[in-house]
C-alpha positions as CSV (number, residue, x, y, z in Angstrom):
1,X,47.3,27.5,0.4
2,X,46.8,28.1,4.3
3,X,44.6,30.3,5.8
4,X,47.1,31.5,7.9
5,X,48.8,33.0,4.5
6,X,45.3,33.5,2.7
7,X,44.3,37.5,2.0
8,X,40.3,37.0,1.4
9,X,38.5,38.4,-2.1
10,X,35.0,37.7,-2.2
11,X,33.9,37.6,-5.7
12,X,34.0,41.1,-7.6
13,X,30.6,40.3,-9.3
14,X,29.0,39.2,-5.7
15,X,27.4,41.3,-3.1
16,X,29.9,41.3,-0.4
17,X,32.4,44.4,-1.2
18,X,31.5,47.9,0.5
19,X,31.0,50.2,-2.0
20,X,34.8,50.6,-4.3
21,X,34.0,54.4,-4.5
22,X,36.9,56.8,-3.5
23,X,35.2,59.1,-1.6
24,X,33.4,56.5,0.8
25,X,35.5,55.3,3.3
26,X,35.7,51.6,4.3
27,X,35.7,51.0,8.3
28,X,38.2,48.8,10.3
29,X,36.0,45.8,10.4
30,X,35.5,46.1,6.5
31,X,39.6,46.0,6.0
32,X,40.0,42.9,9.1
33,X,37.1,41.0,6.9
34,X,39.8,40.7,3.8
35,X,42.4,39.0,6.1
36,X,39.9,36.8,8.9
37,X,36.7,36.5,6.6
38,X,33.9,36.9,8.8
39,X,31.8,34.5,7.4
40,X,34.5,31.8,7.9
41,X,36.8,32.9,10.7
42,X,33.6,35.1,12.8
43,X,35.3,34.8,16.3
44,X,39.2,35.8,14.5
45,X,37.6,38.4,12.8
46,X,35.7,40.1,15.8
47,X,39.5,39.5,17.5
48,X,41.2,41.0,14.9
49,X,39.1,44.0,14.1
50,X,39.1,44.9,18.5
51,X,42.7,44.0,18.9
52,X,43.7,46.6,15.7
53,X,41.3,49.3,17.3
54,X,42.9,49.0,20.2
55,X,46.6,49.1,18.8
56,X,45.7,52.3,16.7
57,X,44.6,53.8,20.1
58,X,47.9,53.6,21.3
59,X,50.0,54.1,18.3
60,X,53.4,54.7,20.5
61,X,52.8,50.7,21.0
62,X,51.0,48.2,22.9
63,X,53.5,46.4,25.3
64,X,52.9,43.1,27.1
65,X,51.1,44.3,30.3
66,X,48.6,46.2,28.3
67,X,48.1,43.7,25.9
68,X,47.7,41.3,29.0
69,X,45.1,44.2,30.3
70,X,43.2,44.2,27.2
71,X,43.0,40.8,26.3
72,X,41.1,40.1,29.6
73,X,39.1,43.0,29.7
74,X,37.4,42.2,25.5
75,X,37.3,37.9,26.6
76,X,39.7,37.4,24.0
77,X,41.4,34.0,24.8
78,X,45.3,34.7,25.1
79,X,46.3,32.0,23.1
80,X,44.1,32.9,19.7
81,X,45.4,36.0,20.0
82,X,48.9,35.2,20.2
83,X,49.1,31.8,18.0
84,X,46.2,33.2,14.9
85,X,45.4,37.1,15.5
86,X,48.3,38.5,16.3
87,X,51.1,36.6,14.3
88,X,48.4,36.8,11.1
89,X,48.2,40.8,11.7
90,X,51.7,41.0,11.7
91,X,52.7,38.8,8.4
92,X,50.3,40.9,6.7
93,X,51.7,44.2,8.2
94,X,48.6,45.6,10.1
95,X,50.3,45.6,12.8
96,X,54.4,45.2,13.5
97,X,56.2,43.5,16.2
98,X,59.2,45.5,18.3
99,X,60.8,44.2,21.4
100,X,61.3,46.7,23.8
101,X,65.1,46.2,25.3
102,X,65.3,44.8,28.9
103,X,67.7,47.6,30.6
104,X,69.2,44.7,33.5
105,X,70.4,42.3,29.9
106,X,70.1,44.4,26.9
107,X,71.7,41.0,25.0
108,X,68.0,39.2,26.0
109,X,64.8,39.7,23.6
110,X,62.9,42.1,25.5
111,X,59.2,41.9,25.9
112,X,56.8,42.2,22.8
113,X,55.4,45.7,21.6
114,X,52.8,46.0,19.0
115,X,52.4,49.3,16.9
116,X,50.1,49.5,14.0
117,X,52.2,49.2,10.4
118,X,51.6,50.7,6.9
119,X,53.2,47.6,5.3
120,X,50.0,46.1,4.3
121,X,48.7,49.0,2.6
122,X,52.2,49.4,1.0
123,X,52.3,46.1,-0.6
124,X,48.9,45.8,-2.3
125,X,49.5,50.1,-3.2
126,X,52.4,48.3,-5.8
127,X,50.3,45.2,-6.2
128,X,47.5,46.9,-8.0
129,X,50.2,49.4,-9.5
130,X,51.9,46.9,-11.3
131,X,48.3,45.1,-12.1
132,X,47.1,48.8,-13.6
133,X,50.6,49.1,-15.9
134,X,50.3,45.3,-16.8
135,X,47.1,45.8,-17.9
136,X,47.4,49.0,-19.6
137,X,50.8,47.5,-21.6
138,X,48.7,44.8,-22.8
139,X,45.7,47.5,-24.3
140,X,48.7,49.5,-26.0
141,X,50.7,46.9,-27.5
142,X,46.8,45.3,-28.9
């Protein structure tokens, strides 16, 4: 399987999950480190986890010129960002891509916006759902 399609799970019996506990929230960098691993993808992750802060800051969307703006400002070379971070972010559904019309040719693509997305969270919500009711199927019908 390719990275690029790869969701990272370190081993359950390992050391490297935060704490699973309900009431103790997991930080941004601790959610980007399941989809660019720091230990194998260090410079994507650090990428990854600035770029999302920065999209969640600006919620209403992140268009060209400020993604331009920000990319310069945090070192982050333009073209990881746009050819791993940002089309990784958006297959998982971190983060959603819109193009914002151009008013002169509304027919044309417009320019790219990024706003965060709760698609990612979605799909692994019924992933474990269904994992649960498989699982508890299989103790009923023991």
């Amino acid at each position: 399987m390719k990275s690029k399609e790869s969701l990272y799970f370190p081993s359950v019996q390992g050391q490297k999950w935060p704490s699973i506990d309900g009431d103790i929230r997991w930080d941004l960098n601790e959610l980007i480190n399941h989809i660019f691993p720091e230990d194998y993808q260090e410079r994507s992750n650090k990428y990854a986890t600035k770029l999302v802060d920065y999209v969640l800051s600006n919620p209403d969307g992140v268009e060209k010129g400020m993604l331009s703006d920000f990319l310069e400002r945090e070192g982050i070379p333009p073209s990881t960002a746009y050819n791993v971070v940002i089309p990784k972010l958006v297959k998982f559904g971190i983060l959603k891509r819109e193009r914002e019309s151009v008013e002169s040719d509304p027919g044309r693509g417009g320019f790219m916006i990024l706003k965060p997305s709760v698609s990612f969270s979605s799909h692994l919500e019924k992933l474990a759902k269904e994992w649960k009711s498989i699982y508890k199927t299989a103790l009923k019908n023991k």
